[in-house]
SEKETOR-796272 format. One record per residue (C-alpha): residue in one letter; z, x, y. Coordinates in steps of 0.25 Angstrom, whole numbers, plus 5000, padded with zeros to 4 digits. Example, Ala and Ser with C-alpha at 12.3 -4.5 7.8 and 13.67 -1.06 7.14 Angstrom:
! residues 2
A503150494982;S502950554996;
! end
This chain:
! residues 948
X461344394940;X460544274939;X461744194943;X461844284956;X460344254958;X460544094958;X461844104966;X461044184975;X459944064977;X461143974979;X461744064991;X460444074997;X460143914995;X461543905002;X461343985014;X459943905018;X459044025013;X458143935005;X457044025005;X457344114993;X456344154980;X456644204968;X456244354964;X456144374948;X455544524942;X455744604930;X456144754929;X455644854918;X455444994913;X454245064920;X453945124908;X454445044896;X454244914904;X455544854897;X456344764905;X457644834910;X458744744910;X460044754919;X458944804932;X459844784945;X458844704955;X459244704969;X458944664984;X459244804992;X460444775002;X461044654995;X461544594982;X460444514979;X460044564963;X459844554950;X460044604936;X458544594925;X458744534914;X458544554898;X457044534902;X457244634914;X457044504925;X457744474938;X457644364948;X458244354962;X458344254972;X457944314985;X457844275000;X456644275009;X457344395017;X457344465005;X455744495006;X455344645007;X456644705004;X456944794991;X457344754978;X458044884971;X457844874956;X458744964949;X459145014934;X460145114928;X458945234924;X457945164934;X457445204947;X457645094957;X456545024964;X456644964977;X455544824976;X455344754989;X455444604987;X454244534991;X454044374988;X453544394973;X454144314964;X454244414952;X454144594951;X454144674940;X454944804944;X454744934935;X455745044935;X455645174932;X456645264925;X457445364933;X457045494930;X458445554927;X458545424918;X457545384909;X458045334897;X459245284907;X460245294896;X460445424884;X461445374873;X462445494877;X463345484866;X463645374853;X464345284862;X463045234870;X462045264880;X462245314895;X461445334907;X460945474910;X461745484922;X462945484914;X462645594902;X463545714904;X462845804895;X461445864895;X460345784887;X458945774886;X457945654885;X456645674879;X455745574883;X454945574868;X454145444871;X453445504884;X453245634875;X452645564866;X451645484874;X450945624876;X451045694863;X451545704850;X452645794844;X452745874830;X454245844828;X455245824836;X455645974838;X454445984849;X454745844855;X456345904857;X455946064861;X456146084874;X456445934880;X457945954877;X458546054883;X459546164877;X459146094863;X457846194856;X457246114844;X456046174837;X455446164822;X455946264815;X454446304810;X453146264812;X452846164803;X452946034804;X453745934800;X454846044799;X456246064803;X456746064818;X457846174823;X458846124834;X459546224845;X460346164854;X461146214865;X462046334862;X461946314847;X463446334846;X463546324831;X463446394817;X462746284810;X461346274807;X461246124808;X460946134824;X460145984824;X460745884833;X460945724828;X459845654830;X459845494833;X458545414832;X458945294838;X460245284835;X459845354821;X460645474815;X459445564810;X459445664798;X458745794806;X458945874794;X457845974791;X457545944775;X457146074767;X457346034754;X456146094747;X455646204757;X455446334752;X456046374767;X456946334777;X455646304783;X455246194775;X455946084781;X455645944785;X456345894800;X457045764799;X456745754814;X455245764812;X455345624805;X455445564820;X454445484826;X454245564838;X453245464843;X454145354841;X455445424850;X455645364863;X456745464869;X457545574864;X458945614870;X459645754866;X461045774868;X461445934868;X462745984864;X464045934860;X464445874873;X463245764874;X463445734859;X464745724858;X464745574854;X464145614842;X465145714835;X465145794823;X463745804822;X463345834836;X463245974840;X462045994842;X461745884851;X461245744847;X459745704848;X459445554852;X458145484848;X457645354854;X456445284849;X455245214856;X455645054856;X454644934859;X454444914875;X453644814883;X453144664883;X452044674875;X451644754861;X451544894864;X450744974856;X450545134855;X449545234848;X449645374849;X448945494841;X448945644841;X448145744834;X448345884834;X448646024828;X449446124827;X449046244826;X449646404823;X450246434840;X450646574836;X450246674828;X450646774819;X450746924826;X451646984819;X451147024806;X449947104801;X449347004796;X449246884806;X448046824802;X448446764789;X449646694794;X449046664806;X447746594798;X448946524790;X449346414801;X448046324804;X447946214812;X448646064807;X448445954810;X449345824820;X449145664819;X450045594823;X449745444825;X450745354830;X450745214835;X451745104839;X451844974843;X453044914851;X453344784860;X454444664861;X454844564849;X455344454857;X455944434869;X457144554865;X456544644856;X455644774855;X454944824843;X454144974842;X453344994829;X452745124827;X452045224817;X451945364818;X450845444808;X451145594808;X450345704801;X450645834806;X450045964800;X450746114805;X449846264806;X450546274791;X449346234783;X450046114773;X451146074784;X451045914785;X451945824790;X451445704787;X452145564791;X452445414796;X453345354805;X453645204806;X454645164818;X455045034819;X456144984832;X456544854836;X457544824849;X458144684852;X458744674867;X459644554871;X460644574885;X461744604875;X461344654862;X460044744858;X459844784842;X458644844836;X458344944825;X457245064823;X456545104813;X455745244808;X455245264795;X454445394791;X453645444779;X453145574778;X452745694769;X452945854774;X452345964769;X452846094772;X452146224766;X453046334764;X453046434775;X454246494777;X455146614771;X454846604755;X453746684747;X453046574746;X452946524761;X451746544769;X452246624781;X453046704773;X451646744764;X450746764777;X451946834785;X452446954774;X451247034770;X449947074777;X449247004763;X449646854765;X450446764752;X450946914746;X451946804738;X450746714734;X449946814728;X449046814741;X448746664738;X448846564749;X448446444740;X449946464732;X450546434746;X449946324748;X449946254734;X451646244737;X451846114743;X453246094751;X453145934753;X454245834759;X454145694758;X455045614771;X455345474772;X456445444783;X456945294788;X457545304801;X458145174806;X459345094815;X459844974818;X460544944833;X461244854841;X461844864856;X462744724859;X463344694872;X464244584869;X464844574883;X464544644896;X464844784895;X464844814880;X463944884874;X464044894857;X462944984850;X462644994835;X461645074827;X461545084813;X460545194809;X459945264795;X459045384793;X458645414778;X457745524776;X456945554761;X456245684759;X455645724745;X455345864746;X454245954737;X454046104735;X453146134726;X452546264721;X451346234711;X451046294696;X450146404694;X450546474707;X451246594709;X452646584717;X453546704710;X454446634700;X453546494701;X452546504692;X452246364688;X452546294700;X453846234706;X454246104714;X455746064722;X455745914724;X456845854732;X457245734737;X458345704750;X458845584756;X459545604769;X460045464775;X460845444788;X461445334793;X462345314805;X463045204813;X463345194827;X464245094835;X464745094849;X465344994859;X465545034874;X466044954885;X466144974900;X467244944909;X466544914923;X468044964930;X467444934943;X465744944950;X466245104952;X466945134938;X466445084922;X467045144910;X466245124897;X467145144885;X466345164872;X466645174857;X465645224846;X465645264832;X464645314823;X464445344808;X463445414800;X463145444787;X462145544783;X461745564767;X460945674760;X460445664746;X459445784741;X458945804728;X458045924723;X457345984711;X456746114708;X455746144697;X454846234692;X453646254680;X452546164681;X451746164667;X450446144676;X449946124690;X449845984690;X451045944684;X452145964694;X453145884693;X454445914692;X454945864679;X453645944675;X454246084678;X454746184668;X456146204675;X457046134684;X457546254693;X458446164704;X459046024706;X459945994718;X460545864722;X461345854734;X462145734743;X462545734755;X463545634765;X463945624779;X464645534784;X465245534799;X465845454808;X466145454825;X466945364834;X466645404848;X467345344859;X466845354872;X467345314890;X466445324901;X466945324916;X465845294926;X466245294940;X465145234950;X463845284941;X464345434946;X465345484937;X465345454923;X466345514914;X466345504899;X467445544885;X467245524872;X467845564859;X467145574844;X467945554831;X466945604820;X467345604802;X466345664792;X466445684778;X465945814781;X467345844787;X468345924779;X469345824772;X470445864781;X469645834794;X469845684799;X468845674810;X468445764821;X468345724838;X467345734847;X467845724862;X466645724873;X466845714892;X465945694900;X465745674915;X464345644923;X464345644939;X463145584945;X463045624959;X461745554961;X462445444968;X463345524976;X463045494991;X462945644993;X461845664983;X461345514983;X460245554990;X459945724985;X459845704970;X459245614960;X460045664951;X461345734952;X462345734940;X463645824935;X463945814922;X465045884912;X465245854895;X466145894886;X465945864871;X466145884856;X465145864843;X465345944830;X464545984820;X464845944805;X465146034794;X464246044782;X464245934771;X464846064762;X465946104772;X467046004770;X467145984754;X467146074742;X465946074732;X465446124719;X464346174711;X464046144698;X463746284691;X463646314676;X464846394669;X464746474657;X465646374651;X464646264656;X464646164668;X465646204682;X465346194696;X465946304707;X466646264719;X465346274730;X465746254743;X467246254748;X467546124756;X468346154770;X469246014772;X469446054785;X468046084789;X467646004803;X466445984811;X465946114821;X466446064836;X465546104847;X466246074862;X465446074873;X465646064888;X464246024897;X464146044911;X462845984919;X462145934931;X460845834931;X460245864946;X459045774952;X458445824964;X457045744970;X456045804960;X457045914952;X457845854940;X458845974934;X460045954926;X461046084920;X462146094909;X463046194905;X463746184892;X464746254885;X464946234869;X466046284861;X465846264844;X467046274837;X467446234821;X466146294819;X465946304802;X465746424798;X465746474783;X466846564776;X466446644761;X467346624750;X467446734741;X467046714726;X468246794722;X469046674726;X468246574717;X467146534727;X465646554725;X464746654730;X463646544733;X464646444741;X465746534746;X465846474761;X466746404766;X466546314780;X467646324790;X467646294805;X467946434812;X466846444822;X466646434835;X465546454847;X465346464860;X464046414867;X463446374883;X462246364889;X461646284899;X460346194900;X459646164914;X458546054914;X457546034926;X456545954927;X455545964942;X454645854946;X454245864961;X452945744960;X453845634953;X453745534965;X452045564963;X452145414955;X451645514944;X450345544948;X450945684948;X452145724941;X452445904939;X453645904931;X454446044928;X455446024918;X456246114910;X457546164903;X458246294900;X459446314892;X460446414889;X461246444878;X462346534872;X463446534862;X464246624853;X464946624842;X466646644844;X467246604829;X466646624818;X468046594810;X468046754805;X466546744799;X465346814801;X463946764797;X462746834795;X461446774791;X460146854790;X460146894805;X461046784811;X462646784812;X463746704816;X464646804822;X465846784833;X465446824847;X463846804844;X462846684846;X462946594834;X461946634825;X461446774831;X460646864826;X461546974822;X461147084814;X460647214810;X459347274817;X458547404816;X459147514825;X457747604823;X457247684812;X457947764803;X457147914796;X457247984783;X457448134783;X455848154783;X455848074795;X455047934788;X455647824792;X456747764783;X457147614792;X457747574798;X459347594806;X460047454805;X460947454817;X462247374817;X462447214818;X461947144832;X461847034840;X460246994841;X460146884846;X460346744843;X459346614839;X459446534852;X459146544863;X459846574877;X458846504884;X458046384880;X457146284886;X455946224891;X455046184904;X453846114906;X452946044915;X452545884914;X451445854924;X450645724927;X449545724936;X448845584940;X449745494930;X448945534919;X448645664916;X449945744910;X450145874907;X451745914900;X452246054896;X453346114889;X453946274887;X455046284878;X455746424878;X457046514874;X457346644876;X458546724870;X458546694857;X458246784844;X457246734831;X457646814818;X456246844813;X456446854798;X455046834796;X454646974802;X455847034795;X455446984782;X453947034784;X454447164787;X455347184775;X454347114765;X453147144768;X452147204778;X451447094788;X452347134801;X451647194810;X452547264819;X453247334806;X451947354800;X451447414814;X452747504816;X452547554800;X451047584802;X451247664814;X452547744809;X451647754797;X450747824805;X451547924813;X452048064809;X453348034802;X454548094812;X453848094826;X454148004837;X452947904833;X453547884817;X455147874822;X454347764834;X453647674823;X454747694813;X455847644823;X454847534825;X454847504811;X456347494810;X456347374817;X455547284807;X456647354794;X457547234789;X458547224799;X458747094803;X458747114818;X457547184818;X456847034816;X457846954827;X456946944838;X456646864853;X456446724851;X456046694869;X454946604870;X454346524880;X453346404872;X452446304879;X452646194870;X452146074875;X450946054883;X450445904884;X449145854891;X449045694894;X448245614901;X448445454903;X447345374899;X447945244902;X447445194913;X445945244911;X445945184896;X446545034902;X445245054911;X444245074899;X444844964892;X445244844902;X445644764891;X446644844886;X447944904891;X448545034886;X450045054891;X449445224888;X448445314885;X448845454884;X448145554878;X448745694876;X448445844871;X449845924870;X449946064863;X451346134859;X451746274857;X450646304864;X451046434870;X452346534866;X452746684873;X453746724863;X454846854862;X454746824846;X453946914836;X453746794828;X452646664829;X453646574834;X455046584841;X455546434837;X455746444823;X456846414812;X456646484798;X457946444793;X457346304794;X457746234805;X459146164807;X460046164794;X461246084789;X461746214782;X463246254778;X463446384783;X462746484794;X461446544792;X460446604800;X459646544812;X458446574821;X457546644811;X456046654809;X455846644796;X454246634791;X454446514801;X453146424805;X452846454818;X452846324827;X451246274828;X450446234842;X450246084841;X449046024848;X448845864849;X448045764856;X448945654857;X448345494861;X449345384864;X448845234868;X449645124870;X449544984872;
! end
């Protein structure tokens, strides 16, 4: 282009037109200020243009006539701006991303990166950096809850630092692992929920909790097999794409930002006798987070970010901590044809996690059962808090990249990446206390080293046929191999209080030692059609091989369609919508068996002859990956100040794995007689509409009022269950129901002795109660700015049609006597003259609280505020005050969540998980259940953020 702009002085020379000047300028982000190279400038009504630069410059020769007409900048994801040529010698132009754009670009599937306009599938994009100029976040569960549609994500307690529970879309599976892959730049995360030494499923340390969350710059979801595709045997649930903050700008950018706070009990106890010693339990802990960052170029090419993030986060359970460091590192080198860099998190840090959950030595399990609180403690609240459960967590997080363009129109991408997680675990219970058996104290010690490491390499090229038609052709494989060794030991006997260790104990009760490998491998090859930036048409197919396979399965295949029309351009709606977009998908991704599926194992066991081991777990050699297929249907509509966009998706799961008992009579054990098999299928839909309503966005934001929300619909049942039927405590896998239900006996009314006393209760016959997710999920809110700098931003989450398995209440009301509502109902019948109306009344009453486990399944609708953030912008007032200073921001920010709750349940809390969040479990198990959980806190913080 520069050639074009000499040749174009030489013409002008030629023609007699000497009076000519030359225009130069630069074009940046608005926002970042980064350069944006490959920016079309051009002079409205001619041919006269040019392209920016590496540095984002441009220069043009122009004529005298040219004087007072428009220069049109433009960028793919930019709004254009129309400049009108004066006789300056030099402009700097800012755009502004499009609305329906931001990020301009989403990495759609292995293969590379597309423009929005051309995604076929529902996603969404979370804008975590903007989130995080206003406020801080416990984990990442709050900063994904309702931000992404048809996808809940929630801790499965209250504490901190504990696990997180995925549900995404129509749940169409039987396993408990529901967590979708999650990438950190390029990364393939561990996620596993780590319980080694919990004396719960309750006592688990998240993997996803070791993130940065102040260090995230954008996270993109993609839901359903359709839109994760690509990705293959292990994307199911969806795939979950994390970007980090890079280094921007000229100059050294630096940034500070603190938050203090609380959290606090949001909901108490009501439903017992005695509230008040349960309710006194939770007190008030304390949140600091400090984090600072310091970011800017090294060079002319590269960008650096250094940060440090300091987090000491203290629950309503009195001896919750999580305590830790973050260090991130990043580093991005950009030439015309080649970029490389690498990022860098490390994190140490320490959890303690008091017990609380179902055992007799758990703190809600005390408070909860009897009017008298710590019945299994001898009344003694001290022996609770003298057991310590303790996890020590060190993870590196890293990744090494490079994008080369060795001619024009070839793109090659390579990332190599490596997660390896430490945790040393504790439980301890100490000499001289009283725990039944344990007299003389007890300790488990355990030590796990998960590791990750993947590789990823793609080439795609694009065949421009003609200016109308492109085809880009793209090729992609990835590997990944995923290691898992954990070592534990029991003991117990101390000779005295303050000698503890474990080679200091009387007995040795357990040792375990366990290893495991995965290793997979994709090949992904992909064609895009484009036909005039309008219709974009896209196939693909996905070999995948795992040594979690059965030996007589070679490899498995993914196929993936999908087909985008933008009407935007069209001339019939060029000038009605912003925004007007069809879009259809089809796709495949699979879930892998369990590590125990494919091969037989064995036991060592001691015979009476001495030494011997049992067959454990019969190996299927033709055991294959669950295949979920899904077909998407959607619009994306932008009309003036209303942005909507609607999908429909239907999902059929089949080659589910389900489990088949062996019988001991044909040499098999009674502890590992189950066989995995794929015999299962499922049916699921539902639908997800998006809106989002802004009617002052041309205001220049001195006023914004924005109305957004989502609401998402989901069903599906089971159809094959390969002859099986599965019952769990109150949940079942059973053909013609919902995958997981809650199917079971419930009380029928009450049932009398001959005298006419009450006797219990009559159990009816097995029913269809309900079933753990919802029909309808999602969230709305309101973001408003008023002035440019005040901000006031809100969030509701919701669901309704869903059912919680209260096993807390049943519990209580088969062991002892703190429920209110039996204790009420026995009181009052009690009370009454055995055989009148009144008596059979409060005895029917009482029926309901008997053992039946359908007596406890109960409404889970709710309607939460969860998020409520007040800002104001100090910029420009603290620039004022200090001349000789400039801050690029001030902000400061008070923000509360689960600040208010209206709620169907009879428990504290509706979002909760007592089987302990997201599990990689062989077999099906229950699901849904509150079980002594932690109710989720309210969090109030103050939150400063400077930079400079």
């Amino acid at each position: 282009m520069k050639i074009f702009s000499l040749s174009t002085l030489f013409i002008l020379l030629l023609s007699g037109k000497l009076w000519a000047f030359q225009l130069e300028g630069e074009v940046r982000d608005q926002h970042t200020k980064e350069p944006l190279i490959g920016a079309i400038i051009a002079i409205e009504g001619t041919t006269i243009g040019d392209l920016t630069d590496e540095k984002g410059h441009f220069s043009l020769i122009l004529e005298e006539k040219w004087i007072g007409s428009n220069l049109t900048v433009s960028y793919v994801g930019y709004q254009k701006q129309d400049i009108q040529i004066g006789e300056q010698n030099f402009i700097t132009i800012e755009l502004i991303p499009n609305k329906f754009l931001e990020e301009v670009v989403i990495q759609s599937s292995i293969a590379g990166t597309k423009p929005k306009e051309q995604i076929a599938t529902s996603y969404n994009q979370i804008n975590a950096e903007e989130l995080a100029e206003e406020q801080s976040f416990n984990n990442m569960a709050d900063v994904l809850n309702g931000r992404s549609g048809a996808m809940q994500t929630f801790g499965v307690n209250g504490k901190v630092g504990s696990g997180i529970r995925f549900n995404t879309r129509a749940s169409a599976t039987f396993s408990l692992n529901r967590d979708p892959l999650v990438f950190v730049d390029g990364v393939r995360m561990n996620t596993s929920n780590i319980n080694d030494v919990g004396s719960s499923a309750q006592e688990t340390l998240a993997g996803l909790n070791d993130l940065n969350l102040n260090n995230i710059a954008s996270i993109e979801v993609l839901k359903g097999p359709a839109a994760a595709a690509s990705y293959g045997s292990e994307a199911s649930n969806g795939v979950i794409l994390i970007r980090t903050k890079k280094g921007t700008g000229e100059r050294l950018n630096i940034n500070l930002k603190t938050s203090q706070g609380l959290n606090v009990l949001a909901n108490k106890y009501n439903f017992l006798v005695n509230n008040k010693d349960i309710n006194d339990f939770y007190t008030p802990g304390r949140i600091q987070n400090i984090y600072g960052s310091v970011s800017g170029r090294s060079g002319e090419n590269g960008l650096f970010l250094l940060s440090i993030d300091h987090r000491d986060n203290e629950s309503h359970v009195p001896g919750n901590r999580d305590l830790r460091e973050t260090f991130n590192g990043r580093y991005d080198y950009n030439k015309k044809k080649y970029s490389f860099g690498f990022s860098s998190q490390y994190t140490v840090g320490q959890l303690w996690l008091p017990p609380t959950g179902s055992g007799k030595y758990d703190a809600t399990w005390n408070l909860m059962k009897d009017q008298k609180p710590w019945p299994f403690l001898e009344g003694k609240r001290e022996a609770w808090a003298a057991q310590e459960i303790k996890y020590d967590n060190n993870r590196f997080l890293g990744n090494l990249y490079l994008n080369y363009s060795p001619i024009e129109n070839l793109e090659i991408r390579s990332t190599l990446g490596y997660d390896q997680n430490t945790v040393d675990g504790i439980n301890y219970k100490p000499f001289g206390i009283n725990f039944g058996s344990i007299q003389e104290g007890a300790k488990t010690s355990s030590n796990r080293i998960n590791s990750n490491t993947n590789w990823e390499i793609s080439a795609n090229y694009l065949f421009e046929l003609n200016p109308k038609n492109r085809l880009r052709a793209a090729l992609a494989s990835q590997l990944n191999y995923s290691q898992s060794i954990a070592t534990s030991v029991s003991v117990e006997g101390f000779p005295s209080e303050n000698v503890n260790g474990l080679g200091a104990a009387g007995t040795i009760t357990s040792t375990e030692e366990s290893r495991f490998e995965k290793r997979t491998q994709g090949v992904y090859g992909e064609l895009s059609y484009d036909y005039d930036n309008k219709l974009f048409l896209t196939t693909g197919l996905r070999r995948d091989a795992s040594n979690l396979l059965g030996s007589n399965v070679s490899s498995i295949w993914y196929p993936q369609a999908n087909l985008v029309y933008n009407l935007t351009e069209e001339k019939l709606f060029q000038n009605i919508f912003d925004q007007l977009k069809l879009r259809m998908a089809y796709g495949e991704s699979g879930r892998l068996p369990h590590p125990e599926d494919a091969k037989t194992t064995y036991k060592a066991m001691q015979m009476p002859t001495g030494p011997g081991y049992i067959t454990y777990i019969k190996g299927n050699p033709d055991i294959r990956p669950e295949r979920s297929k899904e077909w998407e249907l959607g619009t994306d509509l932008g009309y003036k100040w209303i942005d909507i966009n609607f999908t429909y998706y239907r999902q059929k799961t089949v080659d589910a794995i389900v489990y088949t008992d062996l019988k001991p009579s044909e040499g098999w054990s009674t502890n590992s007689a189950k066989y995995a098999q794929n015999a299962g299928s499922i049916n699921g839909s539902g639908y997800e509409l998006g809106f989002n309503i802004n009617p002052f966005k041309d205001l220049n934001h001195k006023l914004t009022f924005e109305i957004f929300g989502n609401i998402n619909y989901q069903e599906n049942k089971v159809t094959d269950t390969g002859g099986q039927e599965y019952l769990y405590f109150a949940s079942a896998i059973k053909e013609g129901l919902p995958a997981y239900a809650f199917y079971t006996q419930k009380s029928q009314g009450a049932v009398f002795n001959e005298d006419g006393t009450y006797a219990g209760e009559i159990i009816g016959d097995y029913e269809n109660l309900g079933k753990p997710f919802p029909d309808y999920s999602g969230s709305f809110g309101l973001n408003m700015t008023i002035a440019r700098n005040l901000s006031i931003n809100s969030l509701f989450t919701f669901a309704t049609g869903f059912q919680i398995y209260n096993i807390s209440q049943r519990n209580i009301a088969g062991q002892g006597d703190n429920l209110l509502a039996k204790e009420t109902a026995l009181e009052k019948m009690n009370q009454s003259t055995v055989g009148s109306d009144e008596y059979k009344y409060w005895a029917n009453e009482l029926s309901q609280y008997e053992r039946s486990r359908g007596n406890f399944v109960q409404d889970g609708d709710f309607l939460r505020l969860s998020n409520v953030v007040i800002s104001y912008n100090l910029t420009k007032t603290i620039n004022n005050w200090f001349g000789h200073l400039s801050f690029s921001h001030v902000v400061l920010s008070a923000s509360g969540s689960n600040l208010w709750l209206t709620t169907k349940y009879k428990g504290v809390d509706p979002l909760v998980a007592g089987e302990g969040g997201s599990r990689d479990l062989r077999n099906v198990s229950h699901i849904g259940s509150d079980w002594t959980s932690v109710p989720a806190p309210r969090t109030y913080l103050l939150t400063l953020n400077i930079g400079i």
